[in-house]
N, C-alpha and C positions, 0 to 999 in steps of 0.2 A: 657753226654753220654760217655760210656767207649767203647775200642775199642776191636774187637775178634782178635788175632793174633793164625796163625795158623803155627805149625812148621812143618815143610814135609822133608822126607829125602826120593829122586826118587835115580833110573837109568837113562841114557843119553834115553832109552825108556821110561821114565817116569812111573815106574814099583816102586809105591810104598809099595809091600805089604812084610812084616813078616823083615825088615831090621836087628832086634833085635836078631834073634835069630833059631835053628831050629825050636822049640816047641813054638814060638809065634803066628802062625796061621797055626795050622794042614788043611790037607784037600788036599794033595797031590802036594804041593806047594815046586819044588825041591833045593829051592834057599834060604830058611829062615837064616838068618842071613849074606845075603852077604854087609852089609853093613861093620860087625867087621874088615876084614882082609884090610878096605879102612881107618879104623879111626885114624886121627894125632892130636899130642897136637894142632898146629893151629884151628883144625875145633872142635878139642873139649875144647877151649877156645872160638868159636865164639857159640857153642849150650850151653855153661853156661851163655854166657853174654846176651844168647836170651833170659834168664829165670829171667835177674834181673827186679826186679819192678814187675811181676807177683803179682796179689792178688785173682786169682781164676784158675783153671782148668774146662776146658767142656771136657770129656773124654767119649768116646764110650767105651763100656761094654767090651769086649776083652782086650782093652790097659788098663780099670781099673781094671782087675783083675790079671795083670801083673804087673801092679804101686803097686797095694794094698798088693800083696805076697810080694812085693821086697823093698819099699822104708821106709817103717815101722823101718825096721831093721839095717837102712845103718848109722842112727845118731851115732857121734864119729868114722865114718870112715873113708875110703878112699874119698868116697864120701856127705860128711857131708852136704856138703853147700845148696846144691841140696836138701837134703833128707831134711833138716832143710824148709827150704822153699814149699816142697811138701807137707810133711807130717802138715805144720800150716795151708796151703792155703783154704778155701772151694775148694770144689771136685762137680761137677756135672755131672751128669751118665746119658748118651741117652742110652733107651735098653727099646724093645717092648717087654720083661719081666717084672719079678717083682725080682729083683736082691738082694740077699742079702749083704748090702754094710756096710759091716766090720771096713772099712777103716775112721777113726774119721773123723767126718769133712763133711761125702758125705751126699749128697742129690740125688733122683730120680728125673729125669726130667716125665712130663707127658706125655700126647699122640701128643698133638699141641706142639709137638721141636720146629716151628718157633718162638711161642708167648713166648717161656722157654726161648729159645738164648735172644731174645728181652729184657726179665726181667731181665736177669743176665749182661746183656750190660748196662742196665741202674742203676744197682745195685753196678757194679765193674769196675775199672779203666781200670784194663791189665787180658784181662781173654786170657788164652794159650790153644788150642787145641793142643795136642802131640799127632801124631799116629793118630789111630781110623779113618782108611782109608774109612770107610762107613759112618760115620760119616761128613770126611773132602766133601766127594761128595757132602753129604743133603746141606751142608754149603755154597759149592761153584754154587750148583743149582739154591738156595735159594737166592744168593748172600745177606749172612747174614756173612760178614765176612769183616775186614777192612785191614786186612795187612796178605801178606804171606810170610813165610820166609821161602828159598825153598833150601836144598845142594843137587845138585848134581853132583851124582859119574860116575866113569869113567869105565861104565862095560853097557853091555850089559845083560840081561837076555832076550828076547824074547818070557817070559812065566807069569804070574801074573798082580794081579788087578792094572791097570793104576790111577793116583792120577786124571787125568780128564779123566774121564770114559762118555762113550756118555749119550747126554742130558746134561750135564753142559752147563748153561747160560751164552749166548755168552757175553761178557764183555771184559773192559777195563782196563789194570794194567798199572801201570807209577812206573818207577826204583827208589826207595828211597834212594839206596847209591852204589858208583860203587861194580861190582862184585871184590869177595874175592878169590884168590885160594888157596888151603892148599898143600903141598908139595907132596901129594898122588894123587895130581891131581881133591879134590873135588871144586867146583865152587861156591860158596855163592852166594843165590842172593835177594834180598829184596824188594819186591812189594807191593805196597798200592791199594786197589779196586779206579778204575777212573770212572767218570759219561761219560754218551752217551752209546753207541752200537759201535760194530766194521765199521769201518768203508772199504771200498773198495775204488781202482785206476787203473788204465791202466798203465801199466809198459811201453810201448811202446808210448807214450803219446807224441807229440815233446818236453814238457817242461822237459821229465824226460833222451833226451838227448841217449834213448835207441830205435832200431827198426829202426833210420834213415842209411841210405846209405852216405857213405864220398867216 
């Protein structure tokens, strides 16, 4: 069984929406693109190396039709490596439409996305979810997801969609490699989904040494 790895680029608010760009996700959202003026070779050496070994994408409808305008065109360029690798990978598209999906390679996922994620997890090694912020929710609701790999920046915005947005399933993540920081101040961080429930404790407890009187 292959594993979902999901890439997220938050706010210290955990404010993952339109990072890319203004025009990435219209709708009155006054922040689109505040992730550019954060980005360093560091961290954009650690989101190329997040994409080696990929053999599939799960891409919500918004992020695929920004991938699909954009990475088509990038082979022989600045960006080759990447585009090489996207543009060969299968593409699979969540959207409760009927999408017209351009982009060589894509498939429509159906109306059961649980049972879809499930057959592409058993179908492929390294499948990457980039973006696709309503997407990354169903995922992490569903707790149909095995590793996240999370940058975040060092800014506040106080406005847009949060990457755990309420109703996310209470769950357990365990640190797979220490945190990274980029010279602009972003934070790498890299989490594997953990079995059990959250658990709870008494901070004030005598074994934990806090609440007593000396």
């Amino acid at each position: 069984m292959g594993l979902i790895h999901i890439e997220m680029f938050a706010t210290l608010d955990l404010v993952g929406q339109a990072p890319g760009g203004p025009d990435e996700d219209p709708g009155g959202f006054p922040y689109g693109g505040w992730q550019a003026p954060l980005l360093d070779e560091v961290a954009g050496a650690q989101i190329a190396a997040a994409y080696e070994g990929t053999d599939a994408l799960l891409l919500g409808r918004r992020t695929y039709d920004i991938f699909a305008a954009y990475w088509p065109r990038q082979e022989g360029g600045e960006d080759d490596g990447i585009a090489t690798l996207f543009n060969a990978v299968p593409k699979y598209v969540a959207s409760r439409g009927e999408p017209e999906l351009s982009w060589a390679g894509s498939t429509h996922l159906g109306a059961d996305l649980a049972d879809a994620v499930r057959e592409i997890r058993e179908r492929h090694e390294h499948v990457k979810v980039v973006g696709s912020l309503d997407l990354v929710q169903t995922l992490l609701r569903e707790r149909l997801f095995d590793r996240l790999d999370l940058w975040l920046h060092p800014v506040v915005l106080g406005v847009g969609k949060k990457v755990f947005d309420d109703g996310a399933a209470p769950a357990n993540v365990t640190l797979l490699a220490p945190p990274e920081a980029s010279p602009k101040g972003t934070v790498y961080l890299r989490y594997g989904l953990a079995g059990g429930s959250p658990a709870t404790g008494d901070m004030s407890a005598p074994d934990r040494g806090l609440g007593r009187e000396h």
